[in-house]
Backbone bond lengths (Angstrom), bond angles and torsions (degrees), N, CA, C in turn:
res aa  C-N    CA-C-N  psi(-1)  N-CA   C-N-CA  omega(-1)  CA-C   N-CA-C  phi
1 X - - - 1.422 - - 1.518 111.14 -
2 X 1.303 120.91 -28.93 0.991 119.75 -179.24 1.626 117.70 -83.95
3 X 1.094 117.47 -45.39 1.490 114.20 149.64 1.503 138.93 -25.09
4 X 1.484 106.07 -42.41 1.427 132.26 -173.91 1.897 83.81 -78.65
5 X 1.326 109.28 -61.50 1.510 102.93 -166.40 1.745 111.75 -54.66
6 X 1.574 120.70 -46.86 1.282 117.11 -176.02 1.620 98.20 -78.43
7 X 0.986 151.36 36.44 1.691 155.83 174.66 1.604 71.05 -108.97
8 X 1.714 103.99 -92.77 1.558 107.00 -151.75 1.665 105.66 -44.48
9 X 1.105 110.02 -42.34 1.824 100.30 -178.61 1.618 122.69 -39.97
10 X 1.326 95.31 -48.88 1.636 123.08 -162.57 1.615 90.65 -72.46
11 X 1.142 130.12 -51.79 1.703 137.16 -175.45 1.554 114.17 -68.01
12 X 1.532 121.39 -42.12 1.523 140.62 159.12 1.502 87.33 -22.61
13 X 1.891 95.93 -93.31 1.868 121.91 -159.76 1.472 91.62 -45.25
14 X 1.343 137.32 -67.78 1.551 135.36 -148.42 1.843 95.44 -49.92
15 X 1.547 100.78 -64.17 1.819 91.89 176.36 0.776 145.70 -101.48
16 X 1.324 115.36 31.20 1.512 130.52 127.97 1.603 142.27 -51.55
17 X 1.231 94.55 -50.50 1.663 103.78 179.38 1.702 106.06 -81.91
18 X 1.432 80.76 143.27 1.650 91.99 174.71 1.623 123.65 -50.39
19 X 1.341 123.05 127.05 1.400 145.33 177.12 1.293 94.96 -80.95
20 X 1.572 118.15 157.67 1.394 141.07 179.77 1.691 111.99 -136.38
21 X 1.194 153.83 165.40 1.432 160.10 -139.74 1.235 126.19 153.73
22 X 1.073 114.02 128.10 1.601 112.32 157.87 1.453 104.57 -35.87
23 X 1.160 123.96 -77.85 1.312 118.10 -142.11 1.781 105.41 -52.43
24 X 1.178 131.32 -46.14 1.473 112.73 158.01 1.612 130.68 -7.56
25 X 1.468 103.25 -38.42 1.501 108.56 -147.19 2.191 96.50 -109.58
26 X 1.244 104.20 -28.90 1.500 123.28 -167.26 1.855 102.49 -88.62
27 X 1.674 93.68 -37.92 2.205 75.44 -172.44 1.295 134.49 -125.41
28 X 1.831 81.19 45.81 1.650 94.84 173.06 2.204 104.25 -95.42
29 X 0.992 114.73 130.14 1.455 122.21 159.98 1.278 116.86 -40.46
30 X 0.801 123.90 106.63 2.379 125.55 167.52 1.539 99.59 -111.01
31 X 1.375 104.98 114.33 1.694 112.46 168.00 1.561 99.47 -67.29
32 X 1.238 127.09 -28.59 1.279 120.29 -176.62 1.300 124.03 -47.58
33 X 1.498 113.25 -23.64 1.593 139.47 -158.05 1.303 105.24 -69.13
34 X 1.438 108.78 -59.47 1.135 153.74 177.55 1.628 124.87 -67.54
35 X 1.214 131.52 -6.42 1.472 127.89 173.68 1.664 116.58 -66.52
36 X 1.118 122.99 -22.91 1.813 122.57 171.08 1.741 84.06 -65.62
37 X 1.429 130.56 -23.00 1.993 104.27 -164.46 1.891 95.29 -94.55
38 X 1.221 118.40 8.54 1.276 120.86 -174.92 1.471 104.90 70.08
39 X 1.175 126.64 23.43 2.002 142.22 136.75 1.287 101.14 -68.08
40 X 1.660 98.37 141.14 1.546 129.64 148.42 1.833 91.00 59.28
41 X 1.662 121.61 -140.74 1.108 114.75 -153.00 1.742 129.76 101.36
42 X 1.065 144.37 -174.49 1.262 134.19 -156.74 1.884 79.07 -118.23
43 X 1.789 114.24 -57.14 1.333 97.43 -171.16 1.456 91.90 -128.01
44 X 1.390 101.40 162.19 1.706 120.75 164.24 1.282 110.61 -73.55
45 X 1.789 111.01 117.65 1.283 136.44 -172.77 1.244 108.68 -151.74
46 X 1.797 122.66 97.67 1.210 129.58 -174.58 1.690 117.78 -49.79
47 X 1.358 104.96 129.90 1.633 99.10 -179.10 1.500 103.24 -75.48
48 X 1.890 125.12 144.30 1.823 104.10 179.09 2.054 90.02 -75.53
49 X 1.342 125.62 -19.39 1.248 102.02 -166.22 1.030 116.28 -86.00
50 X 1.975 117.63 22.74 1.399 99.50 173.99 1.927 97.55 -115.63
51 X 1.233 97.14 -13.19 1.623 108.40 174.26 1.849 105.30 -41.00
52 X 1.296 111.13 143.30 1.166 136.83 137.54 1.665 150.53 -31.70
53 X 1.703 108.92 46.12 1.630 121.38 -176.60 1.406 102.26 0.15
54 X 1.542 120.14 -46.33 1.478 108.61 -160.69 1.323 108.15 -84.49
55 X 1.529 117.28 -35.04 1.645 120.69 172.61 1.457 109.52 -52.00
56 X 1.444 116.10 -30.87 1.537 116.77 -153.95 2.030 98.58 -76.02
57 X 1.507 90.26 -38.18 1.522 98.37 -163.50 1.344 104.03 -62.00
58 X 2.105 107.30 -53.54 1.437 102.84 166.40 1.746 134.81 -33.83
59 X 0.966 124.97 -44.06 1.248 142.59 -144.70 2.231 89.94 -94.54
60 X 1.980 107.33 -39.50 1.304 93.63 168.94 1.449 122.34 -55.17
61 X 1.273 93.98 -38.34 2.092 112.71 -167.64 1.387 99.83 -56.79
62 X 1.388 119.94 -39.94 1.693 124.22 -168.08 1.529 110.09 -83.93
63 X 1.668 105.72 -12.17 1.501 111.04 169.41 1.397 107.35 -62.84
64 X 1.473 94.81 -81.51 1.599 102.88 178.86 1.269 125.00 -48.50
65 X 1.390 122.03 -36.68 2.019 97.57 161.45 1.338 131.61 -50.21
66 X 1.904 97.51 -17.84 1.467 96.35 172.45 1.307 113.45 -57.38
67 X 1.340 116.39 142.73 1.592 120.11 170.19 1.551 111.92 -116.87
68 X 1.434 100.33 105.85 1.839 90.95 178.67 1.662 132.35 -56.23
69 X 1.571 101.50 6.56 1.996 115.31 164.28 1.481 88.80 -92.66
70 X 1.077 145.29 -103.84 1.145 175.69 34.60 1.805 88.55 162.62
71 X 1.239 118.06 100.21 1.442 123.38 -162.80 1.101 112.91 61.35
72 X 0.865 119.57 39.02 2.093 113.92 172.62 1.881 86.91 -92.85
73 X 1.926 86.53 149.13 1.488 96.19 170.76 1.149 105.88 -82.11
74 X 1.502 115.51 154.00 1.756 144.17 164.40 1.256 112.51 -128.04
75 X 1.567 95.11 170.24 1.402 117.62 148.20 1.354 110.79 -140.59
76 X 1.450 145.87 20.31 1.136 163.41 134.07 1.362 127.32 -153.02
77 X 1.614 106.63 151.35 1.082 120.46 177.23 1.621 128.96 -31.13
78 X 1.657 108.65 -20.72 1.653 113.10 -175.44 1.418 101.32 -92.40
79 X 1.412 104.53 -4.22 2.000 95.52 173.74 1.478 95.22 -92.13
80 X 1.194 153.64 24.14 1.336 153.42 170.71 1.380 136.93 -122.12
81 X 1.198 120.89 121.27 1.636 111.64 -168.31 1.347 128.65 -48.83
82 X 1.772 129.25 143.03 1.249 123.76 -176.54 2.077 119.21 -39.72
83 X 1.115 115.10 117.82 1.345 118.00 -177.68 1.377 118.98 125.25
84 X 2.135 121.34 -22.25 0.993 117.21 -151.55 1.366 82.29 -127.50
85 X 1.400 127.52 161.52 1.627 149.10 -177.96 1.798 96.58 -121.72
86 X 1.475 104.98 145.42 1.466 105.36 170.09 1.724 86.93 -86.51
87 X 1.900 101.50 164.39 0.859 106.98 158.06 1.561 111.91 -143.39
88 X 1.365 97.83 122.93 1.842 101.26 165.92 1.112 127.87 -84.92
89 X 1.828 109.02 121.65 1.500 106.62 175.03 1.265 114.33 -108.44
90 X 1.576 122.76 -5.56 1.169 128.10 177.84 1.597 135.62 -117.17
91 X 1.947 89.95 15.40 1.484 100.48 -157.90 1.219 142.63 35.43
92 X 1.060 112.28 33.87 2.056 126.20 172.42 1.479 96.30 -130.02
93 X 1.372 137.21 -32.10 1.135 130.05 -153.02 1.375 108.51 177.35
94 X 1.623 126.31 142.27 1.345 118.09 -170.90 1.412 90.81 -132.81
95 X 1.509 121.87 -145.12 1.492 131.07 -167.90 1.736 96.83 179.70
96 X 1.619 83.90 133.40 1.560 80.51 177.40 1.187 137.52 -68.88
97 X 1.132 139.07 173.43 1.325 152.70 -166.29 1.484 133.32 -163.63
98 X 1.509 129.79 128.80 1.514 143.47 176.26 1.425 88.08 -32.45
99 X 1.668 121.29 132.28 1.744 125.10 168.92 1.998 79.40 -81.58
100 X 0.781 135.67 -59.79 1.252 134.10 -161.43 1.434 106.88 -128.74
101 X 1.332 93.21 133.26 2.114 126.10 178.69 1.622 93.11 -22.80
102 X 1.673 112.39 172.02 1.163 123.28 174.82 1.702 90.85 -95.40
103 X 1.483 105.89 162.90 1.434 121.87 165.98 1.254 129.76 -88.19
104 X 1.399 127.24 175.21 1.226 102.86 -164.08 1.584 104.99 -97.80
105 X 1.575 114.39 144.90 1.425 138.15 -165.53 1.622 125.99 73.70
106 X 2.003 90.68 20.01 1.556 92.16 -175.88 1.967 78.19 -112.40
107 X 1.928 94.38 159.21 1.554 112.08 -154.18 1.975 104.97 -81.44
108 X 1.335 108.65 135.19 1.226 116.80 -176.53 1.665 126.21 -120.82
109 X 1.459 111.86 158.16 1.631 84.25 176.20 2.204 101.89 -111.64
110 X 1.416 101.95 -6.99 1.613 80.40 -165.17 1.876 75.33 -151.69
111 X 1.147 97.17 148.78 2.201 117.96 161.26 2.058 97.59 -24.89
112 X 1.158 113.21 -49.10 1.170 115.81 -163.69 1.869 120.23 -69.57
113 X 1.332 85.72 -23.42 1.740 94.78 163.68 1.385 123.05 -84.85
114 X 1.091 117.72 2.41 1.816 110.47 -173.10 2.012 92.75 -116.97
115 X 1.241 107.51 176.26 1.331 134.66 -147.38 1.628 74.13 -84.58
116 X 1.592 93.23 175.15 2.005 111.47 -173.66 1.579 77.78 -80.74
117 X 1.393 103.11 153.88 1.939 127.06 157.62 2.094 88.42 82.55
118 X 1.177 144.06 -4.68 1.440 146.54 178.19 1.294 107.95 -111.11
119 X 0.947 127.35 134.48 1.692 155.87 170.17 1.440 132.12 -106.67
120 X 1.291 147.17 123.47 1.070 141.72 -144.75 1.674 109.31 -105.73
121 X 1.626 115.21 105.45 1.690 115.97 -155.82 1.070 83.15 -111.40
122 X 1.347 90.74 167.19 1.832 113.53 -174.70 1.653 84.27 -111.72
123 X 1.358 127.13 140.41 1.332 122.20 -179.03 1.868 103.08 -146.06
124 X 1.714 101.68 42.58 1.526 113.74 -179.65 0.797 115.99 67.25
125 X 1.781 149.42 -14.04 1.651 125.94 -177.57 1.529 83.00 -128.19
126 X 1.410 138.35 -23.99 1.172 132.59 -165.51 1.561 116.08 -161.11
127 X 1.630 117.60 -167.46 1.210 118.42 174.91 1.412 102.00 -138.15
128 X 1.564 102.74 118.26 1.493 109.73 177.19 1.670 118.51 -136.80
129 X 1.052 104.85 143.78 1.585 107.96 -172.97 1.506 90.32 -54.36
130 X 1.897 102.08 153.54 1.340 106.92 -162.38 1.554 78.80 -177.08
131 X 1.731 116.25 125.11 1.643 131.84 157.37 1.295 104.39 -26.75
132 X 1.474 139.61 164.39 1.468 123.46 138.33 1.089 116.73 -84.44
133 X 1.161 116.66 170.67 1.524 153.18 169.62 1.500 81.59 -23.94
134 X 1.923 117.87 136.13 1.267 112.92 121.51 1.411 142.40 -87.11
135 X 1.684 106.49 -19.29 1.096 115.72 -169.12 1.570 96.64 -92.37
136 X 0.916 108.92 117.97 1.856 129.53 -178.32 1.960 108.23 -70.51
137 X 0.955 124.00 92.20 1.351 106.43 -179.20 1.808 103.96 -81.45
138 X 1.331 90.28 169.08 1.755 120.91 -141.89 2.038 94.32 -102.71
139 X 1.174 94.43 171.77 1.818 105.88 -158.64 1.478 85.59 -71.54
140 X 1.521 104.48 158.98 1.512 129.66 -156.74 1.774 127.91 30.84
141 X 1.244 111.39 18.67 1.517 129.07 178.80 1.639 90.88 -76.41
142 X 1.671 118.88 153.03 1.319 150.89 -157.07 1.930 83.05 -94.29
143 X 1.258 106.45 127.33 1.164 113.96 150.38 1.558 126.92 -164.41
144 X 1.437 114.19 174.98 1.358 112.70 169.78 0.861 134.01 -142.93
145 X 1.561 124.83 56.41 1.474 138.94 161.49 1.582 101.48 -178.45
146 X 1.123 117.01 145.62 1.845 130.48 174.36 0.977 129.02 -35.49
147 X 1.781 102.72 -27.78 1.373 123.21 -149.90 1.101 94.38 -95.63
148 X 1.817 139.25 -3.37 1.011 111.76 -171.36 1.861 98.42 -123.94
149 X 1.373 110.45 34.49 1.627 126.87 -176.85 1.807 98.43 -99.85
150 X 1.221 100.52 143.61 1.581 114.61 150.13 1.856 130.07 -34.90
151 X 1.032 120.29 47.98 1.480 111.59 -140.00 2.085 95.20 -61.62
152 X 1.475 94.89 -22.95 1.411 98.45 172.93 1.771 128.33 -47.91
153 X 1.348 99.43 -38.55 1.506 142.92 170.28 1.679 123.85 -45.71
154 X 2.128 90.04 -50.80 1.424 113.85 -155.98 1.253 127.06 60.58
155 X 1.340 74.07 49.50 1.914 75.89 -175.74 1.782 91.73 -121.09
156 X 1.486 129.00 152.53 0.911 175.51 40.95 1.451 167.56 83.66
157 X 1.398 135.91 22.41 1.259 128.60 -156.59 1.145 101.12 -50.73
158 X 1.887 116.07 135.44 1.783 119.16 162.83 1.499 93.11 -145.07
159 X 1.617 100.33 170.30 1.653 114.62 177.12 1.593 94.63 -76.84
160 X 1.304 115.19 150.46 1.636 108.03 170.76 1.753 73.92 -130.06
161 X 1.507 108.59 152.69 1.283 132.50 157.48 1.735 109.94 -113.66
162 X 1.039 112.27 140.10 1.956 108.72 163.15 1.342 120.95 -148.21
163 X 1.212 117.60 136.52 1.631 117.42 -175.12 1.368 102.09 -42.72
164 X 2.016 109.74 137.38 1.204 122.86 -168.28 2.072 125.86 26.00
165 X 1.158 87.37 40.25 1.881 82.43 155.62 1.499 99.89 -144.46
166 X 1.185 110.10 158.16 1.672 115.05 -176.87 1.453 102.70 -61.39
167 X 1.215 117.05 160.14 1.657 126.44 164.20 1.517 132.48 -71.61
168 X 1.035 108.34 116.12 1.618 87.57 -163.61 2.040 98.82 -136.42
169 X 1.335 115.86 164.71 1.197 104.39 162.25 1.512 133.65 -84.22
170 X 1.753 120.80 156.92 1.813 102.03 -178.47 1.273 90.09 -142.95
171 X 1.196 121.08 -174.98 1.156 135.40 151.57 1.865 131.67 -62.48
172 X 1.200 131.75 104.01 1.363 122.89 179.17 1.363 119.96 -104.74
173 X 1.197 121.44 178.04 1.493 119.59 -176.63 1.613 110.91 -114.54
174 X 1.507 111.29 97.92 1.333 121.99 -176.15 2.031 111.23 -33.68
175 X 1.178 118.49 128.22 1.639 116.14 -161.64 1.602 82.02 -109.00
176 X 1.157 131.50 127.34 1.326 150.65 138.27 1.384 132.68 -73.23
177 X 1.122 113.56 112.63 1.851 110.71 162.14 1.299 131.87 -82.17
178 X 1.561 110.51 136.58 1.297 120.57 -157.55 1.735 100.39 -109.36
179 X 1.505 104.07 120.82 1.446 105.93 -178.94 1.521 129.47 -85.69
């Protein structure tokens, strides 16, 4: 009996007291480890070799549409490049501006830069003034912009979401209230 008692004694104390291990010391994460892989580090500073070729190219294309007239401040037309008029909306200071719309298949950023009856499409590598759509597509047809809905119709570009299918845009049928 007494044997049995100094067993259980000896087994009590052993697991009780705190245990020690490697593994404590091996499987915690340190970004510190890791800063040659462009991990962790003191500050966030994008590596270019982990960047995106295709982001990089995008981001040239969005250079060059920049136009160094193209919103520059004035106070007259001779601070502005041949083609563009300052315009003041606040009388202290204006910013330049296209005297006339872009043409069609020259590069745009919004509807408001291209000529009257031209619209400014995104057509995958860029944005260039472009007629709209004549052919009007029809309710629940795939699209991506308003401009290319039935407005006669009331119909619509919107986001549709639906349990388990990706999100995509369609055509909807504008709902009106009747007073």
């Amino acid at each position: 009996m007494l044997c049995l008692f100094i067993s259980g004694f000896m087994l009590l104390q052993y697991g009780v007291t705190p245990s020690s291990a490697w593994g404590g010391l091996f499987n915690r994460f340190s970004p510190e480890m890791l800063t040659n892989l462009g991990y962790g580090g003191h500050s966030f500073r994008a590596q270019p070799f982990l960047q995106d070729p295709d982001v990089l190219s995008l981001q040239e294309a969005e250079n060059e549409l920049e136009s160094p007239c193209y919103g520059k401040k004035c106070t007259a037309n001779e601070h502005c490049c041949p083609g563009s008029v300052c315009v003041d909306v606040d009388g202290v200071i204006g910013s330049c501006l296209f005297a006339y719309g872009l043409r069609q298949g020259e590069l745009c950023r919004r509807d408001n830069d291209c000529e009257t009856g031209l619209i400014c499409i995104d057509n995958g590598e860029r944005r260039t003034c472009q007629p709209p759509l004549s052919n009007r597509k029809q309710y629940s047809e795939d699209c991506s912009l308003s401009s290319e809905c039935d407005m006669n119709k009331g119909l619509c570009c919107q986001f549709q979401r639906r349990h388990r299918q990706a999100p995509r845009k369609i055509l909807y049928k504008i709902k009106t209230q009747r007073h």
